[in-house]
Structures are given as structure tokens and as C-alpha cells.
N, C-alpha and C positions, 0 to 999 in steps of 0.2 A: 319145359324141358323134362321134368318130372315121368311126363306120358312117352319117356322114352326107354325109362327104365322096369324089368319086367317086376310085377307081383306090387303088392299094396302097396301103394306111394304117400299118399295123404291120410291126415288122421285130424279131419274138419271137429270132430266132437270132444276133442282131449282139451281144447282151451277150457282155462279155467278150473281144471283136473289138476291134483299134485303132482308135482317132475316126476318121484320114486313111480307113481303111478303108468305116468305116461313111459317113461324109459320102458318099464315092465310090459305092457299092451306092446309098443312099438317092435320091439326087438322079438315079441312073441309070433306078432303079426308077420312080420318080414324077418327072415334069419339071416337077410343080406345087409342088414343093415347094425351100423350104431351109432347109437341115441348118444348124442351130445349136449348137455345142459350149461346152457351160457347166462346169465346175469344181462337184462336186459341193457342193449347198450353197447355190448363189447364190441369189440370187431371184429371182425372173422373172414375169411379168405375166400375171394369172389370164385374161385372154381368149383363147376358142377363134378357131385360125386354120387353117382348111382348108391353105395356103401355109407351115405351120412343122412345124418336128421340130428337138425341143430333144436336146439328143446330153447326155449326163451322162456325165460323166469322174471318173476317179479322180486321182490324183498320178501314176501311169503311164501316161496318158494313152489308158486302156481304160474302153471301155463300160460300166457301171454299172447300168442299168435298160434295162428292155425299153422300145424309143422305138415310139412312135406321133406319129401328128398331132395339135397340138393348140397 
């Protein structure tokens, strides 16, 4: 779904990058969006949103999953 929305969608190389990090790149990248940093685990609301990118964190406060929109 992600390739339905327009301008930079995924951000394959931020795993493993600090959240501040990745928020900073993401939102610079795409000014349509925002970076959302969740505590791996949480739950969060199955609707697709062209305007979000859920950030997954670990206890070190390092990327987790490869983010995309959504």
C-alpha cells in the first residue's frame, strides 16, 4: 500500500539507527509525514495513513524494523 502514496515511503537503511535519528532523516525526507516512535510491542491502529511512519524501538532506543508509511 505504501506505493500508493506519493514522495519517499520507506526508509530500508534506518534499522538499527537511533529513533532521534531516524524521526530527523524521515520527516526531512518526506514533509508529508510524521514519524511516530512506539516501544516495541505496542499496538497501534490497523488503518493505512499516507501522513504516518510508526518508528519501532527497542529498550535502546534503536530502530527495529524497516519503517515505511502506513
Amino acid at each position: 500500500m505504501a506505493n500508493m502514496c506519493p514522495r519517499k515511503n520507506a526508509w530500508p537503511k534506518l534499522v538499527r539507527k537511533n529513533r532521534d535519528s531516524a524521526v530527523s532523516i524521515i520527516e526531512k525526507e518526506n514533509k508529508n509525514v510524521n514519524a511516530i516512535v512506539l516501544k516495541d510491542g505496542m499496538p497501534v491502529t490497523k488503518d493505512f495513513r499516507c501522513n504516518r511512519v510508526w518508528i519501532w524501538v527497542n529498550k535502546n532506543k534503536m530502530v527495529i524494523r524497516v519503517l515505511t508509511i502506513g
